[in-house]
N, C-alpha and C positions, 0 to 999 in steps of 0.2 A: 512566488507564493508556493509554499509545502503545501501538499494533499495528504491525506491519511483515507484511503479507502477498506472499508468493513463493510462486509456482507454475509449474509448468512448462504448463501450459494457456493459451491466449490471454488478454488482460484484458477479454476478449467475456465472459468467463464470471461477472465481477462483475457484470454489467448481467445477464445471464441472472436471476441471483438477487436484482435488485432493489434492489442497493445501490448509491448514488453514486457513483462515482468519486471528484468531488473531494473525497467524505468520507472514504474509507481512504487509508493507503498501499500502493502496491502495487510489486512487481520481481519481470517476468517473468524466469524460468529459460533459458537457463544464465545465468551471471551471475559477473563475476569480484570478486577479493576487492576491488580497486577500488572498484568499482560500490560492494556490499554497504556498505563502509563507508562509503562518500558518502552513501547512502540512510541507513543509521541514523542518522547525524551529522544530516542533514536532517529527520532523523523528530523527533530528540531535541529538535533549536533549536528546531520549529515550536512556535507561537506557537498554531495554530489550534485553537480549542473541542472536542473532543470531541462528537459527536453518537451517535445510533444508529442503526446499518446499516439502511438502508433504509426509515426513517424520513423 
């Protein structure tokens, strides 16, 4: 399963809690419909293995 993570908090806060970066997706808030769908689109093609947060 793909995740798509969006928050309106910095993306300081996935490192706060010990997970990768380059293993989630993430899209800081606000964020227009654009963006949104660029990002899913990008989420959906990758190609990239699935791992676990912070592992």
């Amino acid at each position: 399963m793909k995740f798509l993570f969006l928050s309106g908090y910095t993306a300081d806060i996935i490192d706060r809690f010990g997970i990768e970066e380059s293993s989630v997706s993430f899209l800081a808030k606000p964020v227009s419909p654009q963006q949104l769908q660029h990002k899913v689109r990008e989420v959906l093609d990758s190609r990239q293995p699935l791992s676990r947060t912070g592992k």
